[in-house]
Biopython code that builds the backbone (N, CA, C, O; Angstrom):
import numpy as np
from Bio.PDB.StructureBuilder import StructureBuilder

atoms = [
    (1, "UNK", "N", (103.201, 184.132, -0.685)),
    (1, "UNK", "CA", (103.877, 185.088, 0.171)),
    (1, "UNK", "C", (103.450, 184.817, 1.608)),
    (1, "UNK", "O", (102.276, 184.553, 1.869)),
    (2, "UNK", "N", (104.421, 184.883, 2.563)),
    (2, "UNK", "CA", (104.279, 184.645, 3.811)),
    (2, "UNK", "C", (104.504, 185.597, 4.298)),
    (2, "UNK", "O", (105.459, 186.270, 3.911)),
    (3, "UNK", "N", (103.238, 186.232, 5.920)),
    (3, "UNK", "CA", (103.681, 187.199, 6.683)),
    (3, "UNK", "C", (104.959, 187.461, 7.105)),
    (3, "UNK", "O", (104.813, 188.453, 7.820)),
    (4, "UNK", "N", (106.359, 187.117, 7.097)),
    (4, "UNK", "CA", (107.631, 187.796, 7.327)),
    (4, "UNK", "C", (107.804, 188.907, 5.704)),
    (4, "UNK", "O", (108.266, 190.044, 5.606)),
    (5, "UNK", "N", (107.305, 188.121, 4.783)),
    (5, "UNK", "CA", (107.590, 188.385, 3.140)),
    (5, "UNK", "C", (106.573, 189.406, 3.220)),
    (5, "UNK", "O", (106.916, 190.447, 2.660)),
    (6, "UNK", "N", (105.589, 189.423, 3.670)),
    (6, "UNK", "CA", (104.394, 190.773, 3.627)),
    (6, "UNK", "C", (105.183, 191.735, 4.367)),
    (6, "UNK", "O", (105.199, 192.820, 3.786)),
    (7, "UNK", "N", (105.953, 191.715, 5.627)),
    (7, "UNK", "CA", (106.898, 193.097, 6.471)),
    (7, "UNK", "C", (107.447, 193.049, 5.788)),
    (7, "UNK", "O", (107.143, 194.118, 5.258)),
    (8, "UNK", "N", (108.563, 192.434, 4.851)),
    (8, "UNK", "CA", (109.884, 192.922, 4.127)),
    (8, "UNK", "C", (109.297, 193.636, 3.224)),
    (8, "UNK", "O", (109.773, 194.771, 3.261)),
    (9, "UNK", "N", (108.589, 193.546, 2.520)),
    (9, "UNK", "CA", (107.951, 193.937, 1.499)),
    (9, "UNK", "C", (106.916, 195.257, 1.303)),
    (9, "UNK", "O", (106.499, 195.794, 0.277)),
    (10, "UNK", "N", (106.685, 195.544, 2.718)),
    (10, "UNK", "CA", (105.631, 196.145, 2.684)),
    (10, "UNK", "C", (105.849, 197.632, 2.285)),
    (10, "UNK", "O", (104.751, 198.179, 2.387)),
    (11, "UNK", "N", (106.608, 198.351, 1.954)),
    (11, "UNK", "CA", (106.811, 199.319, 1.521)),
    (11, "UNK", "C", (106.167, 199.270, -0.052)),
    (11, "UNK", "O", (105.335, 200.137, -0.321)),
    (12, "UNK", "N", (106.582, 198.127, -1.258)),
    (12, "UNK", "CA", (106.449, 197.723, -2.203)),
    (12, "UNK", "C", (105.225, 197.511, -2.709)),
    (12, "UNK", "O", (104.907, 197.584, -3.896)),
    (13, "UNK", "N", (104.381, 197.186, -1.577)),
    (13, "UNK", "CA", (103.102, 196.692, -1.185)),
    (13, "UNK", "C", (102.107, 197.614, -1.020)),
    (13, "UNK", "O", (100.951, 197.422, -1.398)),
    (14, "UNK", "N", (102.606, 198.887, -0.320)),
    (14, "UNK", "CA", (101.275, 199.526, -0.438)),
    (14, "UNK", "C", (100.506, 199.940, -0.878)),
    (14, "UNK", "O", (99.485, 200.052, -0.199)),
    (15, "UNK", "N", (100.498, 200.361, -2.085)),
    (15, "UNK", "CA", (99.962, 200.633, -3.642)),
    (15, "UNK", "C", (99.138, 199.295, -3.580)),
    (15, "UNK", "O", (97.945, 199.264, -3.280)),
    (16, "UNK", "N", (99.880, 198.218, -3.888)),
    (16, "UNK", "CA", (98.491, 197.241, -4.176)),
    (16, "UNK", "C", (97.207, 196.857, -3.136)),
    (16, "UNK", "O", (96.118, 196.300, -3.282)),
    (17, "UNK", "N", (97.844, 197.384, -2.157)),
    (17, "UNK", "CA", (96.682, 196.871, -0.934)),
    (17, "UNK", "C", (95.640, 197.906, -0.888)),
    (17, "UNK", "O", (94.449, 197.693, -0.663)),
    (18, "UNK", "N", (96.382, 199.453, -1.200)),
    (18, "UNK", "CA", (95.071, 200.331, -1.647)),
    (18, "UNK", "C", (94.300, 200.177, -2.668)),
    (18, "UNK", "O", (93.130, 200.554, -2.599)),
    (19, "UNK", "N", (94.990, 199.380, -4.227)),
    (19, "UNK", "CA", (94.260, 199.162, -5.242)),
    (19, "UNK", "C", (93.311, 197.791, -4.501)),
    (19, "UNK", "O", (92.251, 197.709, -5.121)),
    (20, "UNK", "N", (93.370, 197.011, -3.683)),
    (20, "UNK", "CA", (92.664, 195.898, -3.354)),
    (20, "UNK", "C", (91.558, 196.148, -2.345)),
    (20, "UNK", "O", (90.486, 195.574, -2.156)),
    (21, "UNK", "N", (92.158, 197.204, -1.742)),
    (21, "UNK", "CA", (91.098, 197.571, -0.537)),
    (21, "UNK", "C", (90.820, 198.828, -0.451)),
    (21, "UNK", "O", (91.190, 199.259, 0.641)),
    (22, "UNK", "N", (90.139, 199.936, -1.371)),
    (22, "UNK", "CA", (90.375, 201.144, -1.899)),
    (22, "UNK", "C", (89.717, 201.863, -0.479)),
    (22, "UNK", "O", (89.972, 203.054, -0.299)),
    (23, "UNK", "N", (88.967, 201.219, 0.412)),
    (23, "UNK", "CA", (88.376, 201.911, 1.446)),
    (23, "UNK", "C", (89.013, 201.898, 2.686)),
    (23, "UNK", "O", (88.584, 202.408, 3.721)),
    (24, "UNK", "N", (90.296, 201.153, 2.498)),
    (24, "UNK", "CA", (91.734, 201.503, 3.572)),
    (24, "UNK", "C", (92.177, 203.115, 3.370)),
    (24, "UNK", "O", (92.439, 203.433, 2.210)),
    (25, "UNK", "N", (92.283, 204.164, 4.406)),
    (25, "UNK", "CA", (92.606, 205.110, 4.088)),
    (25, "UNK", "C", (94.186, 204.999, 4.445)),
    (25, "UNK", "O", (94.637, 204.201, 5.267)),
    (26, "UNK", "N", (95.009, 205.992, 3.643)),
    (26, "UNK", "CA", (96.483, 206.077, 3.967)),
    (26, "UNK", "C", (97.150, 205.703, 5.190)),
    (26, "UNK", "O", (98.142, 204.977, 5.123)),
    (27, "UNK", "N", (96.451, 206.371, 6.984)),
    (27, "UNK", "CA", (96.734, 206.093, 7.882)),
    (27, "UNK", "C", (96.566, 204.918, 8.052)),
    (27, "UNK", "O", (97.487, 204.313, 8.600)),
    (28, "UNK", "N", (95.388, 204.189, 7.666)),
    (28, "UNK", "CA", (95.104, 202.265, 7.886)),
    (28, "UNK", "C", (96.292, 201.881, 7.337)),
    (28, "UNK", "O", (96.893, 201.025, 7.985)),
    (29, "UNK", "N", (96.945, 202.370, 6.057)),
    (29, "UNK", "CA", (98.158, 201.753, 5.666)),
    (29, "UNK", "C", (99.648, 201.280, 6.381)),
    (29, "UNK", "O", (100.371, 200.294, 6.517)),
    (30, "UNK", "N", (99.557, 202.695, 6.726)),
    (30, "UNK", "CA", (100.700, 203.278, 7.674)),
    (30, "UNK", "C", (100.629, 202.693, 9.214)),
    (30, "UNK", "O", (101.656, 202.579, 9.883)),
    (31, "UNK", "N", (99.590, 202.405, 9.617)),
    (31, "UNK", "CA", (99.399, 201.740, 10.604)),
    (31, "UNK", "C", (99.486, 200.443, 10.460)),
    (31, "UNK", "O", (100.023, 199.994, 11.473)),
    (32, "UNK", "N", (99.137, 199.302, 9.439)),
    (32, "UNK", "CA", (99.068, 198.420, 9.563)),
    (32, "UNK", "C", (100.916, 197.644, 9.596)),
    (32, "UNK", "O", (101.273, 196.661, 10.246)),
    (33, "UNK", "N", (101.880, 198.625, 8.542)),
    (33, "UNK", "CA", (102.851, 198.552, 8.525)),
    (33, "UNK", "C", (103.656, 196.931, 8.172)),
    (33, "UNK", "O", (104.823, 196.602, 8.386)),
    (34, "UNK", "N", (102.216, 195.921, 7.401)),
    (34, "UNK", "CA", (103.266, 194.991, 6.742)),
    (34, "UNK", "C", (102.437, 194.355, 8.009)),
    (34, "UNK", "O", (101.948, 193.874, 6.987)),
    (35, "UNK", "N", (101.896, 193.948, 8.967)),
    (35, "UNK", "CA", (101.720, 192.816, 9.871)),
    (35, "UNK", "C", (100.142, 192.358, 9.459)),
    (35, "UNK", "O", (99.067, 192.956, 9.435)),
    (36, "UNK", "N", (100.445, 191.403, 9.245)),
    (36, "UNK", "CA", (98.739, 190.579, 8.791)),
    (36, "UNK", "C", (98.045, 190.339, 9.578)),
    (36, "UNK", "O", (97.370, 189.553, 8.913)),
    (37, "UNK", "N", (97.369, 190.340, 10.952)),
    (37, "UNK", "CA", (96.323, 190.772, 11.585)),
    (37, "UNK", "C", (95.905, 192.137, 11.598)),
    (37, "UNK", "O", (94.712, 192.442, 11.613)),
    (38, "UNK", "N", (97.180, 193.283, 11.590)),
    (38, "UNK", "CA", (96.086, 194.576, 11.320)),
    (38, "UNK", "C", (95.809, 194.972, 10.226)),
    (38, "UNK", "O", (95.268, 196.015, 9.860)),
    (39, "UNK", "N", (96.354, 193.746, 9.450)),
    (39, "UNK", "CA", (95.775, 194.425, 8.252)),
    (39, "UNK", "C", (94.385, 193.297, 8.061)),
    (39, "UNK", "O", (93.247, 193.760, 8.127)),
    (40, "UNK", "N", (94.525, 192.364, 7.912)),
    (40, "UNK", "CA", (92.512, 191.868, 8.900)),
    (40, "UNK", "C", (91.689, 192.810, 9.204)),
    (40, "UNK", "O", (90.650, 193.162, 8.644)),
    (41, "UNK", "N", (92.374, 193.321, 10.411)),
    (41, "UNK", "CA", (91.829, 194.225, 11.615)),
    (41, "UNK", "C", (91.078, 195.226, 11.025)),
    (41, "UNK", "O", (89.987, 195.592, 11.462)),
    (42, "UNK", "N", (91.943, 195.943, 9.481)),
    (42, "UNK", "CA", (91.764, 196.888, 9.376)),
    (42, "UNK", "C", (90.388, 196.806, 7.863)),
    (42, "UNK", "O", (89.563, 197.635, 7.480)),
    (43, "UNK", "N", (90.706, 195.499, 7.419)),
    (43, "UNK", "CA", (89.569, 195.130, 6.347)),
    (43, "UNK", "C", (88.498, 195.249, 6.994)),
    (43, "UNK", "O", (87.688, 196.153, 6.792)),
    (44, "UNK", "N", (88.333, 194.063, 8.118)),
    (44, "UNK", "CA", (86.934, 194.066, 9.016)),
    (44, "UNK", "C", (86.482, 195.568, 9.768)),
    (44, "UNK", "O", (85.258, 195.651, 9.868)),
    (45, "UNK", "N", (86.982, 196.372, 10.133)),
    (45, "UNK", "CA", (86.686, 197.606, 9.815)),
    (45, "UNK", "C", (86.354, 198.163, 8.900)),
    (45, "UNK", "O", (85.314, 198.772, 9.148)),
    (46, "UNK", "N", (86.764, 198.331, 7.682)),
    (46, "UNK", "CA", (86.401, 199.238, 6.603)),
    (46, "UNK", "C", (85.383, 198.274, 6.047)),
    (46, "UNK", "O", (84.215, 198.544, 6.325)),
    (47, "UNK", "N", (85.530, 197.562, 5.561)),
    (47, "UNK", "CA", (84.386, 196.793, 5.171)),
    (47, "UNK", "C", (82.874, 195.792, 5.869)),
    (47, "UNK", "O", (81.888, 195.285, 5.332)),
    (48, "UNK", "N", (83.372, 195.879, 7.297)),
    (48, "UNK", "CA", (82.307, 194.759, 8.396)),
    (48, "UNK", "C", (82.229, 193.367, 7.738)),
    (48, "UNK", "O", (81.254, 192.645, 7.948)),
    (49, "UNK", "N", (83.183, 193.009, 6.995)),
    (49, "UNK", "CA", (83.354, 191.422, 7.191)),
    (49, "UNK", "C", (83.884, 190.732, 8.932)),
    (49, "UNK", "O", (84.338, 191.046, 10.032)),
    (50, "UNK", "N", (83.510, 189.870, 8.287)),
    (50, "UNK", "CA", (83.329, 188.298, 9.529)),
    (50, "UNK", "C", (84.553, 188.200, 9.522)),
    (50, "UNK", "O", (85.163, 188.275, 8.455)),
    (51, "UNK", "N", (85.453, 187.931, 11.187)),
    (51, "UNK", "CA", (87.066, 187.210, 10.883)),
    (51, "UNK", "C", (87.341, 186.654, 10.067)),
    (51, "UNK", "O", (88.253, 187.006, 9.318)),
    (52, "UNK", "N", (86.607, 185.507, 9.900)),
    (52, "UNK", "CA", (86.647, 184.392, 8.764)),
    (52, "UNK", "C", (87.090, 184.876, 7.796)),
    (52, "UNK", "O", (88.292, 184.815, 7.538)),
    (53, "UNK", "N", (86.018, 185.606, 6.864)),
    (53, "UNK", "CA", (86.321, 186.294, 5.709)),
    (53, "UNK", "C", (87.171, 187.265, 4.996)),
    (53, "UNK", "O", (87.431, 187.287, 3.793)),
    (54, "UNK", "N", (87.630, 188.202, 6.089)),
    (54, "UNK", "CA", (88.619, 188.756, 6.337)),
    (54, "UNK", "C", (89.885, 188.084, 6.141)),
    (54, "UNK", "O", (89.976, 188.022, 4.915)),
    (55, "UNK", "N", (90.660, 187.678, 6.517)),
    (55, "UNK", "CA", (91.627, 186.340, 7.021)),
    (55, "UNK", "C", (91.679, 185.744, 5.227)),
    (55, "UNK", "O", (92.462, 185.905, 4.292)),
    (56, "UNK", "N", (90.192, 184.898, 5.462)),
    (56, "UNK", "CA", (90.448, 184.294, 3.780)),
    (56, "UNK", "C", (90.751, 185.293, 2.648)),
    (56, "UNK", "O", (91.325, 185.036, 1.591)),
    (57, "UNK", "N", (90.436, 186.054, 2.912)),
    (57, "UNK", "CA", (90.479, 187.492, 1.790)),
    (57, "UNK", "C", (92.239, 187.806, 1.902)),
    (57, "UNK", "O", (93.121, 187.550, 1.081)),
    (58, "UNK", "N", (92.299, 188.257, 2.842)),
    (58, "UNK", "CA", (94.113, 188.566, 3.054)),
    (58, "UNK", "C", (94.775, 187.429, 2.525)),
    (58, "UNK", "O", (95.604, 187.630, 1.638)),
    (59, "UNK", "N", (94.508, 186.000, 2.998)),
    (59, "UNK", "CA", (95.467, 184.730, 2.662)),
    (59, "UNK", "C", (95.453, 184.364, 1.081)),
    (59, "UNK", "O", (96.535, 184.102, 0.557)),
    (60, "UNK", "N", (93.949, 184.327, 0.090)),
    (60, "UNK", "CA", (93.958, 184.573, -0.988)),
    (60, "UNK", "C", (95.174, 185.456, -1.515)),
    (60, "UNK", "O", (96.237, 185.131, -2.045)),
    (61, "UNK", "N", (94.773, 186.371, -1.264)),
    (61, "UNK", "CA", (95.813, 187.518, -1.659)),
    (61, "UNK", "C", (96.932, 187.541, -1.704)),
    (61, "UNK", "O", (97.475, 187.860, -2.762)),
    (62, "UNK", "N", (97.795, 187.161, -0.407)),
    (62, "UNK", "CA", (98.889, 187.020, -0.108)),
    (62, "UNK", "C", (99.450, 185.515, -1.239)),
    (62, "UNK", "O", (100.530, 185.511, -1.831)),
    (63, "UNK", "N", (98.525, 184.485, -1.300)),
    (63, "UNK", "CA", (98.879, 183.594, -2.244)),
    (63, "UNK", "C", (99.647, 183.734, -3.947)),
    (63, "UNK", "O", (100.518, 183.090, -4.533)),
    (64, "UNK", "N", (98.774, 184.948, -4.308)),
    (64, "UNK", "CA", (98.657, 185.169, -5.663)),
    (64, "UNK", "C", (100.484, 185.292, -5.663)),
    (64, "UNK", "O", (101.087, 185.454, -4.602)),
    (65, "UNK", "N", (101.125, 185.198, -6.854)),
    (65, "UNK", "CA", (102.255, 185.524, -7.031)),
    (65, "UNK", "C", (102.567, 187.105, -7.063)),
    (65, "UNK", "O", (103.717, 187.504, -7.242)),
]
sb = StructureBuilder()
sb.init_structure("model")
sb.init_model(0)
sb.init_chain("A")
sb.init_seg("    ")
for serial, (resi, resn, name, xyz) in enumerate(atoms, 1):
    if name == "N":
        sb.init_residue(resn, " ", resi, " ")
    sb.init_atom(name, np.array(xyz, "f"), 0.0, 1.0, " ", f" {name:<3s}", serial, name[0])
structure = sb.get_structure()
């Protein structure tokens, strides 16, 4: 899945990104709105990962079918 496919999608999506990142609260959701840096933005916040890790964590993810 590619960031245009993460915005189209992201309605579909939000359920799993809370099951993946359970310490995103609703507004982090709603804010991030499908764009893959705030949703980075918003891991490395809730969790204090490194860009790096962050990033690899989202792109993993986004890979899976």
């Amino acid at each position: 899945m590619n960031e245009d496919t993460l915005k189209g999608k992201w309605e579909q999506l939000k359920g799993k990104v809370r099951s993946k990142w359970g310490k995103l609260t609703d507004d982090d959701v709603e804010r991030i709105g499908g764009a893959k840096d705030r949703l980075v933005g918003s891991i490395r916040e809730r969790y204090g990962y490194a860009k790096d890790d962050a990033e690899r964590e989202v792109d993993d993810w986004l890979r899976k079918p």
